[in-house]
Structure formats: C-alpha cells, structure tokens
C-alpha positions as CSV (number, residue, x, y, z in Angstrom):
1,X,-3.6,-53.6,18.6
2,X,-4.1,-50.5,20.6
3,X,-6.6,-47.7,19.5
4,X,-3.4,-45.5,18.8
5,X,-2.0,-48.2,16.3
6,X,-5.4,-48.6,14.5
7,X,-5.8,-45.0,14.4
8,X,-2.1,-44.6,12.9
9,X,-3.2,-47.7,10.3
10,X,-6.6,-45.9,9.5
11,X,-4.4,-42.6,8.2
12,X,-1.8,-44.6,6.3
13,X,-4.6,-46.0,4.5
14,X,-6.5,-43.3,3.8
15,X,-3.6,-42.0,2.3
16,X,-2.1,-44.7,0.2
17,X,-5.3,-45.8,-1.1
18,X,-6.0,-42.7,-3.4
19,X,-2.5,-43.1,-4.9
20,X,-2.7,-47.1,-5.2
21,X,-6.0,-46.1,-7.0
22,X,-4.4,-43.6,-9.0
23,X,-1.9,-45.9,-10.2
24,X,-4.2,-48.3,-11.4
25,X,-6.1,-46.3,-13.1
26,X,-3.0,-45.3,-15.0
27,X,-3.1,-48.4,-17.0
28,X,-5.7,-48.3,-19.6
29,X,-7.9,-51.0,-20.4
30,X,-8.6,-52.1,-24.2
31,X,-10.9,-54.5,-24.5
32,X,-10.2,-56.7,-28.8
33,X,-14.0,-57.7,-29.6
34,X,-14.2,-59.8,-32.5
35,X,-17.7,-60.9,-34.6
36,X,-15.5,-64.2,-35.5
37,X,-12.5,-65.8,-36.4
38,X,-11.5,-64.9,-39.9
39,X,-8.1,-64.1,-42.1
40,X,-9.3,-60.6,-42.8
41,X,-9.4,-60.1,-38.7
42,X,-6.6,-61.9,-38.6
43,X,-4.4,-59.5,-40.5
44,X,-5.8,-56.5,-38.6
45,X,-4.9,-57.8,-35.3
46,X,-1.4,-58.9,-35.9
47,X,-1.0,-55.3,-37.5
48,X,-2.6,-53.7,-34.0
49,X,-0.4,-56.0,-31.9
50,X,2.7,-55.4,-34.0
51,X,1.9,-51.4,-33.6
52,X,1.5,-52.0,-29.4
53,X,4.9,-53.8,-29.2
54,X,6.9,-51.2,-31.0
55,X,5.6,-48.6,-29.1
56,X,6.2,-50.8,-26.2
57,X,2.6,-51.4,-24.4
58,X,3.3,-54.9,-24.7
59,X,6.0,-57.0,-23.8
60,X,7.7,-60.0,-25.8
61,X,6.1,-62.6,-23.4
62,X,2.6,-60.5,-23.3
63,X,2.6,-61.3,-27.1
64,X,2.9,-64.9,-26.8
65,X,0.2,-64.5,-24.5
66,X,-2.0,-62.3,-26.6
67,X,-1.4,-64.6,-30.3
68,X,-3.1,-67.2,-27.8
69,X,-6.0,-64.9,-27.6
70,X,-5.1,-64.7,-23.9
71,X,-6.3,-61.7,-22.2
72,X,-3.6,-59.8,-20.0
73,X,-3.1,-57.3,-17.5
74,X,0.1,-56.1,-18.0
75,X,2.4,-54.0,-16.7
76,X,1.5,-50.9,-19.3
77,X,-2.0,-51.6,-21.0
78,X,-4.7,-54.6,-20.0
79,X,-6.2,-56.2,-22.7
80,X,-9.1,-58.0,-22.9
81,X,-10.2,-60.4,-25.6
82,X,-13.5,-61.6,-26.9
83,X,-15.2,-63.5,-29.3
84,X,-18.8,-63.7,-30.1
85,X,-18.3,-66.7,-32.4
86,X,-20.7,-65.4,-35.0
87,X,-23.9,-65.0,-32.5
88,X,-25.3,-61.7,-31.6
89,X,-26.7,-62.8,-28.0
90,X,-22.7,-63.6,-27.2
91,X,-21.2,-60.2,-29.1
92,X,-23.7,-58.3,-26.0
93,X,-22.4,-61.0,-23.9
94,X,-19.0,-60.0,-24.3
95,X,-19.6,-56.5,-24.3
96,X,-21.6,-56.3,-21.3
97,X,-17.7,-58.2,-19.6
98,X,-15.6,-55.8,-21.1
99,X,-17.5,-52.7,-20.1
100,X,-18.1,-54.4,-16.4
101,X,-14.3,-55.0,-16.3
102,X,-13.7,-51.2,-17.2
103,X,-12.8,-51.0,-20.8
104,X,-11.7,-47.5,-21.5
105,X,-11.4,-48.2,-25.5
106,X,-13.1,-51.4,-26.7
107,X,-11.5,-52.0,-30.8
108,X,-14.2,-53.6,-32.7
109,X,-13.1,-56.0,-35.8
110,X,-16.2,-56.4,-38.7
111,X,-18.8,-54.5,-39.0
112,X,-21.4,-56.8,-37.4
113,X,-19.5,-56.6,-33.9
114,X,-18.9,-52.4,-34.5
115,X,-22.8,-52.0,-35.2
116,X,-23.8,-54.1,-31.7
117,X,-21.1,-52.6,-29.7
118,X,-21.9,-48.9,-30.9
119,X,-25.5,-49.4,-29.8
120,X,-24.4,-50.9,-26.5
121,X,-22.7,-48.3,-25.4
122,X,-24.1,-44.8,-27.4
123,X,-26.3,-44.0,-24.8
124,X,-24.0,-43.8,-22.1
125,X,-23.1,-40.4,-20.9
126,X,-19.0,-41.2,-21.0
127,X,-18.9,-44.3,-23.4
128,X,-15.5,-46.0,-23.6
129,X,-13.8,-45.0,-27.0
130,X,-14.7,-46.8,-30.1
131,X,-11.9,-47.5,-32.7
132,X,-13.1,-50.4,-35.5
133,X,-11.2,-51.7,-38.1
134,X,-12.4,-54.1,-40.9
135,X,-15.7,-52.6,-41.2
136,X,-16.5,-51.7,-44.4
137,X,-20.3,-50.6,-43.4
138,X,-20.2,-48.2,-40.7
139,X,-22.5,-45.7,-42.8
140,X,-25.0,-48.0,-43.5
141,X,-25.7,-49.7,-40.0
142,X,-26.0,-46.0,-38.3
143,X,-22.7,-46.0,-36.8
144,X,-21.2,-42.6,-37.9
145,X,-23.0,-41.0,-41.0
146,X,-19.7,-39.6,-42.9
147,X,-16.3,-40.1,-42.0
148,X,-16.3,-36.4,-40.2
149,X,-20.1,-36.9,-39.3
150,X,-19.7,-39.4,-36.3
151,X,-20.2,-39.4,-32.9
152,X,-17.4,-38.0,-30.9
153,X,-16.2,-40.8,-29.3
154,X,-15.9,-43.2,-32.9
155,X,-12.9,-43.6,-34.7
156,X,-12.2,-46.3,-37.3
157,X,-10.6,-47.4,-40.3
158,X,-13.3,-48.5,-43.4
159,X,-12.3,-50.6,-46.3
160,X,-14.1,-49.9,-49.6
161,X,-15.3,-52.3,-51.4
162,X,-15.4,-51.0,-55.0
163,X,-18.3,-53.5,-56.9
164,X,-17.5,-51.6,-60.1
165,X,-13.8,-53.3,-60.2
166,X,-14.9,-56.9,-58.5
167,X,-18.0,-57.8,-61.2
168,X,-16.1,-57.3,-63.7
169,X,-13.9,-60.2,-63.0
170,X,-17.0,-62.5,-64.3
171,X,-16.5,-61.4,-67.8
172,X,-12.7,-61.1,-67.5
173,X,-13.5,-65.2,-66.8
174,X,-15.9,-65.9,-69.7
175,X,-16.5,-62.3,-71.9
176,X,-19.4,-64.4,-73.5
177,X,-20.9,-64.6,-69.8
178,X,-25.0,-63.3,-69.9
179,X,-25.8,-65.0,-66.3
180,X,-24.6,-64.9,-63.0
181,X,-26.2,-65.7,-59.9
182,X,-25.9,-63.8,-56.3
183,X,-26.2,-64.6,-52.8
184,X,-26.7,-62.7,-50.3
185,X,-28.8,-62.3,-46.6
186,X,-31.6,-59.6,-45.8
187,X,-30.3,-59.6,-42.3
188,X,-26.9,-58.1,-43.1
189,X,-27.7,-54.7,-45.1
190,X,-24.1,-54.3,-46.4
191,X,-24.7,-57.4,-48.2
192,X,-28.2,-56.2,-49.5
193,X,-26.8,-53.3,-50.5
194,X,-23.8,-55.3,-52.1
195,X,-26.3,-57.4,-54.2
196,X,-28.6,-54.3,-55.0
197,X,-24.9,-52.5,-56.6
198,X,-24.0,-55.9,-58.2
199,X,-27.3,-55.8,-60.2
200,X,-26.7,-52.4,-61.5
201,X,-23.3,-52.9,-62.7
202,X,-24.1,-55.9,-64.3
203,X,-26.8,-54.8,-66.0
204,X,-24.5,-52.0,-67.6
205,X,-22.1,-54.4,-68.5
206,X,-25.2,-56.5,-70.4
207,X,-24.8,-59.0,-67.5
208,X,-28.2,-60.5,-65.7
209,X,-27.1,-61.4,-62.3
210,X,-30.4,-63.0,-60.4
211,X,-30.4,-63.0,-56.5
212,X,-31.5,-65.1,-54.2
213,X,-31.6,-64.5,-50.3
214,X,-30.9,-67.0,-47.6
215,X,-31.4,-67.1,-43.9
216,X,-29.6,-70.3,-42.6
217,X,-26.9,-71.9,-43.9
218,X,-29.2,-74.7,-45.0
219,X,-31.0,-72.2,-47.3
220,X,-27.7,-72.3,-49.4
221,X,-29.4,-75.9,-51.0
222,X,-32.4,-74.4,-52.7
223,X,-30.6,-70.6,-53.4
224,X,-28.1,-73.1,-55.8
225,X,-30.3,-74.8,-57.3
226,X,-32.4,-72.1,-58.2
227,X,-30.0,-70.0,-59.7
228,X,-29.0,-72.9,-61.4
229,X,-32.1,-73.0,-62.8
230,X,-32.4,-69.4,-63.8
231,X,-29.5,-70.1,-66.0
232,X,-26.0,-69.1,-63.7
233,X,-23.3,-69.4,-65.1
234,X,-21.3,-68.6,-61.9
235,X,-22.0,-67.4,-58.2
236,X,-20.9,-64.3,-56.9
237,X,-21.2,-63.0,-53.3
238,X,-21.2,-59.6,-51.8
239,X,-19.1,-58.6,-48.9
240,X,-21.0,-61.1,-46.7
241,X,-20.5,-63.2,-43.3
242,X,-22.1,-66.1,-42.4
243,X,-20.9,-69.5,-41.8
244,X,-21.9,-71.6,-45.0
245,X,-18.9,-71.5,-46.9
246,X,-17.5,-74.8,-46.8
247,X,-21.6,-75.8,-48.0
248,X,-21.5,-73.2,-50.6
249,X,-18.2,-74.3,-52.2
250,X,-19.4,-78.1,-52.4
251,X,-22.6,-77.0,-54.1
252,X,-20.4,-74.8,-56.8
253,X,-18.3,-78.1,-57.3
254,X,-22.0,-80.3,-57.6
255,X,-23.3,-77.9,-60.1
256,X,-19.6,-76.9,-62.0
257,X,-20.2,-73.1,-60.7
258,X,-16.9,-70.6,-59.9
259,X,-17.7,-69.1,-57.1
260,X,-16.5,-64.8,-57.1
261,X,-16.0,-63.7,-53.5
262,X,-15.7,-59.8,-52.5
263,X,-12.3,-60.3,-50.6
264,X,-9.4,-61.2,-52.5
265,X,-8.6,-63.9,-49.5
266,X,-11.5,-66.2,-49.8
267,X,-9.6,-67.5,-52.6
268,X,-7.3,-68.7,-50.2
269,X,-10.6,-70.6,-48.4
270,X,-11.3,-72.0,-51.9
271,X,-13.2,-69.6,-53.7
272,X,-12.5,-70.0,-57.5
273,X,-11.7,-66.1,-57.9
274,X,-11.5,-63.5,-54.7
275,X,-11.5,-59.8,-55.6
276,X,-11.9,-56.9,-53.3
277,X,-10.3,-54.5,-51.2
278,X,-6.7,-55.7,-50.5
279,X,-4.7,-53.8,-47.1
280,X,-6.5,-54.9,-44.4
281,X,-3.2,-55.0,-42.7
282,X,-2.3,-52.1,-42.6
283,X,-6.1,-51.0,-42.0
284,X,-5.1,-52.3,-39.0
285,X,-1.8,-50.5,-38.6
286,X,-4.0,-47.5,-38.6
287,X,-6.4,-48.5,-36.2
288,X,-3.4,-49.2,-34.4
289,X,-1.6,-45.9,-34.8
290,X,-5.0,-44.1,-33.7
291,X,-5.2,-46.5,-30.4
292,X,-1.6,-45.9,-29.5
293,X,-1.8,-42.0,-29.9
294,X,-5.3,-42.1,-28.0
295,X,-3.8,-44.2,-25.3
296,X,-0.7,-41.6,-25.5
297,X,-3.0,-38.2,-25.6
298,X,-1.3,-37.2,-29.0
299,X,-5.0,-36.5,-30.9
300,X,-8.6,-35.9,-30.0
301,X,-10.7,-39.0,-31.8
302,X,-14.1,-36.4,-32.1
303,X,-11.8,-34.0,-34.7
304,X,-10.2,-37.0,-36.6
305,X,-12.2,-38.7,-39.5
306,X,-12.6,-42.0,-39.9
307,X,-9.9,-43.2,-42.1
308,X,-11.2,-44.8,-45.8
309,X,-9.3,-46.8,-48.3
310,X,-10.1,-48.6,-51.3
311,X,-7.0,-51.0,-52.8
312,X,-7.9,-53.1,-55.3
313,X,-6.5,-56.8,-56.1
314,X,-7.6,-60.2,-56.8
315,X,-6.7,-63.6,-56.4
316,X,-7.3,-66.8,-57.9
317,X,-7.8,-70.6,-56.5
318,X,-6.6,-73.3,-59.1
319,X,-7.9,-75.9,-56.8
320,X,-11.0,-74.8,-56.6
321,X,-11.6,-74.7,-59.9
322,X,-10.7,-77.8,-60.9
323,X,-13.1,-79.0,-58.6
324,X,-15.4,-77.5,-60.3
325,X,-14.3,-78.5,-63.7
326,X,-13.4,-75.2,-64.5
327,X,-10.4,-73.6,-66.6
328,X,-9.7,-70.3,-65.5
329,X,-9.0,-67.4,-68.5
330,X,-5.5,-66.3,-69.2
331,X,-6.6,-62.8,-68.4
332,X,-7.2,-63.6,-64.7
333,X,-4.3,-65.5,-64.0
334,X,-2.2,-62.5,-65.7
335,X,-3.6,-60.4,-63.4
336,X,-3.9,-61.9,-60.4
337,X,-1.9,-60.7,-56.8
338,X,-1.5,-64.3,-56.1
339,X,-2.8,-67.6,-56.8
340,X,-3.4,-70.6,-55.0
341,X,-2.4,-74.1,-56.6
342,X,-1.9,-77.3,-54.7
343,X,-2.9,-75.4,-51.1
344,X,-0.1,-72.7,-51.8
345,X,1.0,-69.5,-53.1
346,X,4.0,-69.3,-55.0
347,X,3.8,-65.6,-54.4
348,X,4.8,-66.2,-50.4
349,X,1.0,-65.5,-49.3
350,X,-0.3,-67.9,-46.2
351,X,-3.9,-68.6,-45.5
352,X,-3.9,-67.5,-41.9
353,X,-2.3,-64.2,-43.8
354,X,-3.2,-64.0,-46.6
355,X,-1.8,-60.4,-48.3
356,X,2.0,-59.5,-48.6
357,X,4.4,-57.2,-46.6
358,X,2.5,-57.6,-43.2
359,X,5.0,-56.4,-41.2
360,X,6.0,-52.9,-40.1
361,X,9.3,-51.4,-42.1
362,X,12.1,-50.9,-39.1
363,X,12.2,-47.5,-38.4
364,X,13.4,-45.7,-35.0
365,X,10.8,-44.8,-32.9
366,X,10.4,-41.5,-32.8
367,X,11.1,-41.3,-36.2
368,X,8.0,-43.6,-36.3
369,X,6.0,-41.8,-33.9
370,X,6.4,-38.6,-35.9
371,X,5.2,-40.4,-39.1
372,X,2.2,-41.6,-37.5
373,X,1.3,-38.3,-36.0
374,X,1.3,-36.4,-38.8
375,X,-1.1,-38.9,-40.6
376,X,-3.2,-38.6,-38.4
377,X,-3.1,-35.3,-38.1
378,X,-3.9,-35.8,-42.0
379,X,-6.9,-36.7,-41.4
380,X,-8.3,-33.8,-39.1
381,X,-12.1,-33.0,-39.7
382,X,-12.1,-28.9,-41.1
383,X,-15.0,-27.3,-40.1
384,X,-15.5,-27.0,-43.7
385,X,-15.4,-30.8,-44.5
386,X,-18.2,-31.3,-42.0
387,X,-20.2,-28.7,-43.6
388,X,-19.5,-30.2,-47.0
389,X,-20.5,-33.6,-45.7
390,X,-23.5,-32.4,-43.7
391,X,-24.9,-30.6,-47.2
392,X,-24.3,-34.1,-49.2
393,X,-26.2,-36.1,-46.6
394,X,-29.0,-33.2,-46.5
395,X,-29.0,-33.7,-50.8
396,X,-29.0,-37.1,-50.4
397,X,-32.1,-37.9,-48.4
C-alpha cells in the first residue's frame, strides 16, 4: 500500500470512528441484578419485560432469549443479567461485570441486591442509574431516606408490608390463640425490624409472640424447638430471605405448627397461611414505565419519588396444613385471594406467578405512553414535599 493510500485510510478512519462510536453508544445498556431466584422477582421481571416489548426495546426472539435469563445485545437496548444466588461476595461479583461492561442503569430486584449495589456505586462521580423494584426496605438499609429524600440518581418502586393487617391472621386462625413464635435474622434489619413491629401488635392484640434469631439455616433446629417450648402455638415470619424454607416447613409439620409468611405467595411454596403486600406485578410495571421513560428522556429520576404501595391480600395452603395436622378456620378460607389444595389454585394462580391479572391491558401505544407519563409525572417531588419530609426525618431522630 503506498503512503498516499495509508494516508487516505488514516482520514477515513478518523472520521468514521467517532460516528461508529456514537452509534454504539446509542444503545443503552441495562444491566437485571437479582439477590436470587424467587416468585416475587419473578412477577416483577416478566412485568419489566412485558413493559420493554410493548414499547418495543425488545424483540419477540430477544424475549425468548431473555425468559432464559440470557443476556443480549440487541439491536435497541443490551441487557445484561445476573444472579448472585443468595451470596453477597457474588451480588459485588456481578456488579463489578455489569459496571465493567458499561451499565448505564443497573435495575435491582430485593432489597438485599438494591442495598449492595447502591453502596457499589454511590461514590462514583456519574453512577449508572439505579431503579429497584421489590424492595420493601430501602429506608432502613440507607438507600434513600424518604421517597423524595434520595440520592439523585435512585428511583424505585417499594412495597409495604403492613404488619398491622398480616398478625392478625393468627387470631383470624384460632381467636383463642395467646402464643406465637417468630423467626427472624439479625443480619437482615428489615426482618429485625419486622419482628420488633410483630411484637408490638401482638401485644395489643393480647398475643405473646417470642422471637428467636437464627444465622444459618441449620439454626432453624433449635429456634423450633425452642419456641416450641415457650409455648407456640404457630410460627410467623417477617418479610425475610434466606434459604431454609423447605427446613422450616418440615419442622412446622414435626411439631404440628402453621407457619404465617409475610408474602401472600409463600403459600404457594407451602406456607400454611401467606399474607402481605399483593401487586408485585405491577410494582414492576412501574419500575418498568420509569426505565422505559428514562431510557426515552421523558422524566428526570432526581425530581420523581420513589413510588410506594401497600395492597393487602392473603392466601392459604390446604396442603400444608394438613401436613401439619391442622384445620384451617372458616374465616380464612372466606377470605382468602386464593388457596392452594392438591398443588393448585382453583382461582387460576401458578406458583412461578403466583398473583392474578399479570399481564398489561391492550391499549395503543401512545395512548399507553401518555398514561404512563402522566403517572409518573404523579409522582413529581414539590419542593414542598421535600421540606415536609426533611422536617419528619429531623422530628424523628
């Protein structure tokens, strides 16, 4: 090649390469970080992927890809998945990969993955967005500090777990009830906070609900039998995550225990009663409508509150409690969203996902995109509401 053709060769380059960088760039990439597989995530995934494909960021056979948990880089967004299976040194592990591969938004599923990923990346001078979903304890783990009192780049969606509506549910199961028993783990505040709530109510309902801590799974042996020994008439856990469910529920079947859960879909994993906050769903359709107007430029995530919801509902397991040798009380069944006998609900719920109507109502798209921008636009922070917040915070501590 002559000087004059490498010289010519040199210029084209120079000039394409800023564009061909420019285009790139144009594509954003969202990294899906997830503390563990669960149905709650579940539900608030399929609700962020069902809000990407009708607004078109994803294709039909990018979905396939994506319900495989396949990471993609498409022709309009590139997403990247992770898992941390449950274990902190692999949530920083996955971080550190999506923020190495560019992640412009990274959308956080339970609080546990939220907190690590928010104190990954708060110190940097332009941190990737934040939007999480399925977190109920923002607030408490130092994330944001009110739904307007956040850091600018957090956005989120926080489901409320109302304890005043789910220990109730003891006595709706046996009104003569005077002991319950609690688990919960000093490592995870939300559920130390849970238990500490639980306690209270209880005792204003003339219920004594003992708690015991664990650590490991294996604790889960002793933490039965003594609040077995204390006089429990029935277990009930805070919203909680650890991986000793399966041990938990064969120890309430050894010792003829129902077992309350704070989400109404551990009844579907065989909880004898699951009551809680029930949308997570379209918790994520949210999280969803604030990704897709992010990624679109439609709203500024440092003026937008985090979004809060408290729906109520419970469900019952019959299985469950006849494995525990337990009849469950007219009043709960009466009441109950669904209920789970012989591995199903005759209500149409599914374990994998388990709440109705979780799919988007067929709408055209700009008549959808209008919708969603005005809720969000709903939920603007006033400089009045962060004042208002600011001087409850200030009364509070």
């Amino acid at each position: 090649m002559t000087k004059k053709a490498v010289l010519w060769l040199t210029m084209i380059l120079l000039l394409v390469g800023p564009a061909a960088l420019a285009q790139d760039d144009s594509v954003a990439t969202v990294a899906f970080l997830k503390w563990g597989d669960s149905s709650n995530v579940a539900l608030a995934e399929k609700a962020i992927l069902d809000m990407l494909q009708t607004y078109e960021f994803i294709n039909e056979e990018e979905r396939a890809l994506l319900d495989n948990e396949r990471s993609i880089e498409g022709e309009n967004i590139n997403i990247i998945y992770g898992d941390a299976l449950f274990d902190r040194m692999e949530a920083n592990v996955i971080i550190d990969e999506a923020i190495d591969k560019g992640a412009d938004v990274l959308v956080t599923f339970t609080t546990q993955m939220t907190q690590i990923a928010y104190y990954a990346i708060r110190d940097f001078l332009d941190p990737p967005k934040l939007i999480f979903t399925v977190a109920s304890g923002p607030y408490i783990t130092g994330v944001a500090d009110a739904s307007c009192v956040k850091p600018d780049f957090v956005i989120g969606t926080r489901p409320v777990t109302n304890y005043e509506d789910i220990v109730p549910l003891l006595l709706m199961q046996d009104p003569d009830m005077k002991v319950a028993g609690a688990i919960y783990s000093p490592q995870q505040r939300a559920s130390e906070v849970g238990v500490a709530r639980m306690q209270a109510i209880g005792e204003s309902l003339g219920l004594t609900i003992e708690a015991e801590s664990i650590i490991v799974t294996p604790d889960l042996y002793q933490a039965v039998e003594n609040l077995a020994d204390k006089g429990a008439e029935a277990i009930i856990i805070p919203i909680f995550t650890f991986q000793g469910f399966n041990l938990l529920l064969s120890l309430s079947h050894d010792y003829g225990l129902p077992v309350v859960f704070s989400a109404p879909q551990n009844a579907y994993r065989g909880g004898t009663i699951g009551g809680g906050f029930y949308g997570l769903y379209r918790q994520g359709v949210i999280a969803g409508n604030m990704l897709v107007a992010h990624l679109n430029g439609d709203y500024d995530i440092a003026t937008t509150s985090i979004y809060e919801s408290d729906d109520f509902a419970f469900a019952v397991n019959l299985d469950a409690a006849d494995l525990q040798d337990v009849e469950v009380s007219q009043a709960l069944l009466d009441g109950a969203a669904y209920i789970v006998e012989g591995g199903e609900s005759a209500q149409g719920v599914t374990a994998q996902y388990p709440e109705a109507d979780i799919v988007l109502p067929d709408m055209p798209l700009e008549e959808r995109r209008a919708a969603d921008l005005a809720f969000l636009a709903g939920l603007e922070c006033t400089p009045e509401m962060i004042a208002e917040q600011r001087a409850a915070l200030d009364a509070a501590e």
